[in-house]
N, C-alpha and C positions, 0 to 999 in steps of 0.2 A: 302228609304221612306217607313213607316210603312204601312200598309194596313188598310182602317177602313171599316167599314159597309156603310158609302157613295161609297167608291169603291166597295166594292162586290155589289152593288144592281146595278152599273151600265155595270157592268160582264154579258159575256153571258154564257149561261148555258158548256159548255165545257172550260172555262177559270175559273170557279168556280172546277170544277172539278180538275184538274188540279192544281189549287190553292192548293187545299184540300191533293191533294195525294203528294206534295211535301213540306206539312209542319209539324214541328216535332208534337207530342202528346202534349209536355208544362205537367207543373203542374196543377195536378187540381184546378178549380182555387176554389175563398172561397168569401161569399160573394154575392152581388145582381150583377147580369150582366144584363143589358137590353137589351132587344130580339128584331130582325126586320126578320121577315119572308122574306125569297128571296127565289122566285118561283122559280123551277127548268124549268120550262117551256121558261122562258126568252120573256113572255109578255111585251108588252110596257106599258100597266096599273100597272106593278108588284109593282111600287112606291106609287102608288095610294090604293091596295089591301094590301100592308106593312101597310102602316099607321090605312088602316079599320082594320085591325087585329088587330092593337096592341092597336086601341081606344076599339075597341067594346071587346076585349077579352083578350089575351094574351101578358103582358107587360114583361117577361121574367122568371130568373128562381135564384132563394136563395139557395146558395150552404152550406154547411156543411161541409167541406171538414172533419173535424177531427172527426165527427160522419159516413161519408161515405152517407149522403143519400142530397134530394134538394126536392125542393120544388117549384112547379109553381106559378108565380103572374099575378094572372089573375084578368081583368077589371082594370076598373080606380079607383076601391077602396085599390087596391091594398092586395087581398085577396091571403093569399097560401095557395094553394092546390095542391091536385095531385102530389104525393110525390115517387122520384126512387132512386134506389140504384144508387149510382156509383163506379166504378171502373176502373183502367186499363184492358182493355183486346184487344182479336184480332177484326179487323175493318173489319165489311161486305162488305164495298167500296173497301177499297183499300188495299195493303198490308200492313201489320208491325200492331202498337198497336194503340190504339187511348182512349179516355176516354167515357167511353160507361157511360148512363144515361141508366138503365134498370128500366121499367114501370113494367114487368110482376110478381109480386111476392108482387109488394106494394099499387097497384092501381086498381082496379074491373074494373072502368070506362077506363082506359087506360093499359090494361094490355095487348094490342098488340102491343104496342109501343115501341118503342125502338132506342133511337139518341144515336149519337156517335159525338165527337167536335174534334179540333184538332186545335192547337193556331196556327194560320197565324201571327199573331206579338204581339207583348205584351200588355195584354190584351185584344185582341179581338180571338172572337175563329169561328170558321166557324164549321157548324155542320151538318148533316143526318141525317134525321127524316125518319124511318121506321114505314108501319104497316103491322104486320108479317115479311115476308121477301122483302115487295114492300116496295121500299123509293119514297115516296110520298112529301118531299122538302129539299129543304134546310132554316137555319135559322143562323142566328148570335148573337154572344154574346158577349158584352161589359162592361169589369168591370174598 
């Protein structure tokens, strides 16, 4: 059974984990995936706090794969901005490689940021959102 973003929101914070460090990198994907913030905290509002997130602000993220960089879609007008490189590289979470979303080089406003995703099943990717070296949540992506 493939995994979706209704499962992981209903995961607790160490079965996300875990999820995470046992699934391959995947291709970067290309493309609009839509985004659901899952708290790492494992609040029981977390489903409640997804949805305010993703109305009042952050609806996911517009990949480029063959130019290498993306793009955030933020609010319900569906605005991109906040724009990161990406790449293969080594994962701060866990071992091995992961496809890192780097903020610091393209973005003023977020350039302590820095996710990494890792495809749990096809098409959807589970991800780490850093700032600095604190990972501050988890988030998901569906294309």
């Amino acid at each position: 059974m493939a995994i979706t973003t209704a499962d992981m929101m209903k995961m607790s914070p160490a079965e996300l984990d875990q999820l995470y460090q046992n699934s391959p990198v995947g291709e970067i994907p290309s493309g609009q995936g839509r985004g659901t913030v899952v708290f790492v905290t494992g609040l029981p509002e977390r489903n409640f706090l997804a949805a305010l997130v993703r109305l009042l602000a952050w609806q996911g993220k517009i990949f480029y794969r063959n130019q290498n960089f993306l793009l955030n879609s933020i609010t319900i007008l569906g605005l991109k901005l906040v724009k990161a490189k990406v790449y293969r590289g080594e994962s701060w979470f866990s071992q091995g490689e992961a496809i890192i979303l780097d903020y610091s080089q393209t973005s003023f406003i977020a350039q302590k940021i820095r996710d990494e995703i890792r495809e749990v099943a096809p098409g959807v990717f589970l991800g780490q959102a850093y700032w600095s070296k604190t990972r501050v949540l988890c988030f998901a992506l569906e294309f």
